[in-house]
N, C-alpha and C positions, 0 to 999 in steps of 0.2 A: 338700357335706356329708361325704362319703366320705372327702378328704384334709382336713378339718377333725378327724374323729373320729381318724385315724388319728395325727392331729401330737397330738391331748389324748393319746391312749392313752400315745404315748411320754414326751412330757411327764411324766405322772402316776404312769408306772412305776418301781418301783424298778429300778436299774441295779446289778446285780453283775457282776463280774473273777471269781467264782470258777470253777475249772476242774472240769471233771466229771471223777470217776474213773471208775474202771475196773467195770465191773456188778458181777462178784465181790466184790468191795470192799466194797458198799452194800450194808446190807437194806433193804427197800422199805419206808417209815413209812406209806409215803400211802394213799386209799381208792380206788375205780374204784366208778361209779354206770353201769352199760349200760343203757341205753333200748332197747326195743324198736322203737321207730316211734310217731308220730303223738300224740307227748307232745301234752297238751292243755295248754292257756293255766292251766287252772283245776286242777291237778294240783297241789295246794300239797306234796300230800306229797313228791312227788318234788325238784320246783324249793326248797323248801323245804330236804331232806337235802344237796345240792350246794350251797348255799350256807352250810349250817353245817357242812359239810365241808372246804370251801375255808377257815373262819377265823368264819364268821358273819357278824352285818350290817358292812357296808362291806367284807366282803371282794373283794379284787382276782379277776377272773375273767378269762382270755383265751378269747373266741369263735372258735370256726375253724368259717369257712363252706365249705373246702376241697370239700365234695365237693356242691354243693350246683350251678346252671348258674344261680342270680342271685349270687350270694356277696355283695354290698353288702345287699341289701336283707334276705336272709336273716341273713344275721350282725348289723345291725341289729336286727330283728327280735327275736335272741335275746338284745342284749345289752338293750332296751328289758325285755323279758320276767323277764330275771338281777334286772336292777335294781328290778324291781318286789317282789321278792322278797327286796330288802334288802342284794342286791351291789353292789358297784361294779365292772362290767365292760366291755369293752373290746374292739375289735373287731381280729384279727390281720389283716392285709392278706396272706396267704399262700394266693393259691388258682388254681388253674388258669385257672378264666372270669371273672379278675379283670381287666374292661376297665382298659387305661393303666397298669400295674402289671407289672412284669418279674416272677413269681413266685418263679422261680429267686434271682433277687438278693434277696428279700426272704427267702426261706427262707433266706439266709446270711449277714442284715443283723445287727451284732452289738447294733445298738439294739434292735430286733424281739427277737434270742433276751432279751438282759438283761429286757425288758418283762414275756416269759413265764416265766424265771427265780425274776423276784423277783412273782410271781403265787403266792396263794393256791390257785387249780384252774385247770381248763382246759374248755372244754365245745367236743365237736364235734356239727354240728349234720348231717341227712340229707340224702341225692343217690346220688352214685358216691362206694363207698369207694376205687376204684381212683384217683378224683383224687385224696382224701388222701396215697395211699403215694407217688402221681406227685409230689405239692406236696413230701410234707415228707422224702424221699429222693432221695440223688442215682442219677445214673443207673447207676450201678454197684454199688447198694445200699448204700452210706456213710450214714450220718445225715447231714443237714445241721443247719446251728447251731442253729436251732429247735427240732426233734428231740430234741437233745440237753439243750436246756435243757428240755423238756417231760419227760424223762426226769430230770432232775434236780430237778426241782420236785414229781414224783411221789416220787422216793426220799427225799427231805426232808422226806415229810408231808403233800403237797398231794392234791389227788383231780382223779382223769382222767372225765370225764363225757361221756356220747355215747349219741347214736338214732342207730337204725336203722344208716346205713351209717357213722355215727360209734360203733356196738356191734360191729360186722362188724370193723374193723381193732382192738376187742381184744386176738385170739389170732392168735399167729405164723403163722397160716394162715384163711384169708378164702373166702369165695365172690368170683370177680371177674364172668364173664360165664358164668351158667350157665342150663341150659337149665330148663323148668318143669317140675315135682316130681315128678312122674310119669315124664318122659322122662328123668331124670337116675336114677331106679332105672331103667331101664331100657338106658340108655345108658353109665352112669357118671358118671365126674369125669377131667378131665385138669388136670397141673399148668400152669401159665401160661396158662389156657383158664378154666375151671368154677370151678377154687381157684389161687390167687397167695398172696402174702405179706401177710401183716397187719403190725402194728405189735410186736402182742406183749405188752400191758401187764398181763395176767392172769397168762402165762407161759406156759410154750412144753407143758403137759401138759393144758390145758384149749380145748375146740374153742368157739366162739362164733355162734348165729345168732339173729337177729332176724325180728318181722313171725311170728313162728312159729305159734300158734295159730290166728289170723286164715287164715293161708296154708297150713294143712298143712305146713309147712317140718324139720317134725320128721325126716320120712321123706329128705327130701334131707341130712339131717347125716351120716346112716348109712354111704354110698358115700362121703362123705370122712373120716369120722373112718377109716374102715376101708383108706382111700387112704392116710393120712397116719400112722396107727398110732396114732392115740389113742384111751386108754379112757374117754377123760372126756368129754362134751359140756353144756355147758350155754345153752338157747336159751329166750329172753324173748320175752314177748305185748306188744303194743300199748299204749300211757297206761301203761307197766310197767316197773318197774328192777329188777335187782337190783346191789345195794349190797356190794362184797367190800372186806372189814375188812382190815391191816393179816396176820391171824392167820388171812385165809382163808378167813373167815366170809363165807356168801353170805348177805343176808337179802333177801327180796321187798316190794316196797313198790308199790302203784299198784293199777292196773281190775284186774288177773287174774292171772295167775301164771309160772312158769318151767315147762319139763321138763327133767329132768336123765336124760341117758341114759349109762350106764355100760355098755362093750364089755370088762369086764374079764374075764368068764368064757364071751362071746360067740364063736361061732365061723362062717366061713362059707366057701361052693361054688364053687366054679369055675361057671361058665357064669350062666346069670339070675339077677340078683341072689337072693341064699339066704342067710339070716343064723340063725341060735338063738341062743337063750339072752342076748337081751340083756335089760337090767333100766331098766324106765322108772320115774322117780318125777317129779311132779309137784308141786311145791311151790307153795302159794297166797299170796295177800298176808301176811305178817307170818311168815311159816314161813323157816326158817334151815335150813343145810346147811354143813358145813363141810368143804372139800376136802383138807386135810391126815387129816381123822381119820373121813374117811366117815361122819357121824353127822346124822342130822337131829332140830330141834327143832319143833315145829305151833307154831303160833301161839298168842297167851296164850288167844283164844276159841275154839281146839278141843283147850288144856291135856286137859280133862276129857272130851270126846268121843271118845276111843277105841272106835274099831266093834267090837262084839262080833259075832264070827261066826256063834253060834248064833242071834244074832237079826236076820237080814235083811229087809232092807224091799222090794228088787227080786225076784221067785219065778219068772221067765219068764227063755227062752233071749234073748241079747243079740247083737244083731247091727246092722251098720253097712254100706248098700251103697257108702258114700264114705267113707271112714275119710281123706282127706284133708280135708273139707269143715273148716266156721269152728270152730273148738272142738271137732271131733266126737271127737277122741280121748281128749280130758281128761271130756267128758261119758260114753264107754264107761269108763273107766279107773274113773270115779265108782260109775257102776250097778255094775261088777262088781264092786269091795271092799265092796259093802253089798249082796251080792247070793248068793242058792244057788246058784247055778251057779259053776262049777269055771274054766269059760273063755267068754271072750267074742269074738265071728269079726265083723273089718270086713274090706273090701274096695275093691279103685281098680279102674278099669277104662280107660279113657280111650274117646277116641270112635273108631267105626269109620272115620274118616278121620285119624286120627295113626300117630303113627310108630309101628311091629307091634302091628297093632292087636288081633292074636290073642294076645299077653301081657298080663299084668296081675298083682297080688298079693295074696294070702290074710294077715292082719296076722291074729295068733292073739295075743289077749291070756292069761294062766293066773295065777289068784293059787297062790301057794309059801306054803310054812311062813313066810318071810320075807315076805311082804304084809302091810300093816298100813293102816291108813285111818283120818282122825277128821273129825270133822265140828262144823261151828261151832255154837255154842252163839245166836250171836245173828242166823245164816243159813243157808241151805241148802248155804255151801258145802264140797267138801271136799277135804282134801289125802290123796293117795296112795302110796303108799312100796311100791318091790321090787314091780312087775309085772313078769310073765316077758311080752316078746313076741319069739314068732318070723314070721320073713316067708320065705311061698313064693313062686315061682312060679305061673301057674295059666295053664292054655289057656283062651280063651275061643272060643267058638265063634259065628257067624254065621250067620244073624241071631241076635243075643241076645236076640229077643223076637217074636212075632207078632200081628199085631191077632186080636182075635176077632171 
């Protein structure tokens, strides 16, 4: 079935000679769809924007199951799922745990690159991002032909699509094997270790994470954006995409939403992790942001919902003793832009058998003259803008509790 799909794919693909130029050269026509993780089946909206992105019905699509440990079955999988959806997609044979398949040779087979070339989009599906950059780069860090034509097929107009660890090799710099969320503010980040090389397709001033609501994963961008000097992060939830236009435009489409954390007037300490002054915004499904010109737009059903501050609906102090846990921070971020209180206090702790276990961190949410918040018209949800948080330090002490 495998080398049967693979001989249609080529078969059916347009075959171009043209050579890529040079990045400078080219502005980038095309769109990027980042999945968060654990796209569902039934997500039309999403699966849906990727296929009228790529060209519409019958557009060509190349699957890359690269980072995925079945890649037949999964890239199958996705391209069955494409097609349902009104593609005609196509599965890349280009992947590390690809039984009976030299990867290397196929990532610099000129049939393979021509296939994805002359491809409407591209979609990479989750696993390890670190297979992808292994698959579709040489070992010296060169593009291989692949590469290259994926990079030309995006500059022409096409759209680059990816979950989870196909969202992760976005931006020029990646999570590779890092440690869990907690222990990474407390430990850091190392290069070639925690954070490695992405692919880059956003561009080299926008930091990328996925799984992020779900996992608390917010608080781990922090120690690399701040590794790596970026002011910009943007990290997507679960069944979740956000969609970047040609112009820049992020808009969010799916179950939930994005955070966007901006280290632009942020500052931080020497010794345990200690940051101020950074500015979280939250964007929900249909709400837009655009990265050239810092401006965001709510969505058409919280146009008219703009929170008015004299009239709060939350009147009690706000606190959070896991500010890591599922959604906990987009839900304090909520209470306190609709809320009397001035600032809102979560907290992590980890357990008294992890690593210093008498560390931990005080997350100080504070709404500013610049806070702003609207809320949907036809649900309870709402989108967020310009939260100040800063993260301390805190001694914990032992026992942190005793029976009565």
């Amino acid at each position: 079935m495998f080398r049967f799909a693979v001989r249609v794919a080529l078969a059916l693909s347009m075959l171009s000679g043209a050579g890529i130029q040079a990045a400078e050269a080219l502005a980038i026509k095309g769109s990027l769809v980042i999945i968060g993780g654990n796209l569902r089946a039934d997500n039309a909206a999403v699966w849906e924007r990727i296929v009228q992105l790529a060209g519409g019905k019958g557009a060509r699509i190349a699957v890359f199951a690269s980072a995925s440990a079945y890649p037949e079955t999964t890239g199958m999988n996705n391209v069955e799922r494409l097609d349902k959806y009104g593609a005609d997609a196509f599965f890349v044979p280009v992947a590390v745990k690809l039984a009976g398949v030299d990867y290397k040779a196929m990532a610099d087979d000129p049939e393979v690159a021509a296939a994805v070339r002359g491809a409407g989009g591209a979609y990479f599906a989750g696993g390890d991002q670190e297979r992808i950059t292994r698959a579709l780069k040489h070992p010296d860090g060169s593009n291989t032909l692949v590469l290259d034509a994926l990079w030309d097929m995006y500059r022409r107009g096409g759209v680059i699509a990816g979950s989870s660890a196909g969202a992760a090799i976005m931006s020029s710099t990646m999570f590779g094997a890092p440690k869990p969320v907690l222990a990474t503010l407390k430990l850091g980040v190392a290069d070639g270790h925690e954070i490695t090389q992405g692919l880059g397709f956003i561009g080299d001033d926008v930091f990328v994470d996925q799984h992020l609501l779900v996992r608390g994963r917010f608080a781990r961008m922090l120690p690399a954006m701040l590794k790596k000097g970026y002011k910009l992060g943007l990290g997507i939830d679960e069944n979740t995409a956000m969609v970047v236009s040609p112009n820049r435009d992020v808009e969010v489409v799916g179950y939930k939403g994005a955070l966007l954390i901006d280290l632009a007037g942020a500052s931080a300490q020497d010794g345990p992790f200690n940051v101020a002054n950074v500015r979280l915004s939250y964007l929900d499904n249909g709400d837009r942001f655009n990265i050239a010109t810092r401006s965001f737009t709510p969505s058409p059903d919280k146009a008219d919902g703009k929170l008015d501050p004299a009239k709060p609906y939350y009147r009690e102090p706000l606190f959070s003793a896991d500010i890591l846990g599922n959604s906990t921070v987009v839900d304090l971020m909520a209470k306190l832009i609709d809320s009397d209180q001035q600032d809102a206090i979560g907290l992590t702790l980890g357990s008294p058998h992890g690593v210093q276990p008498d560390l931990g961190f005080e997350f100080k949410f504070s709404r500013t003259s610049d806070s702003v918040g609207y809320q949907s018209s036809a649900t309870d949800a709402y989108s967020v803008y310009n939260v100040r948080l800063d993260i301390r330090p805190i001694l914990i002490r032992r026992p942190l509790y005793q029976y009565k």
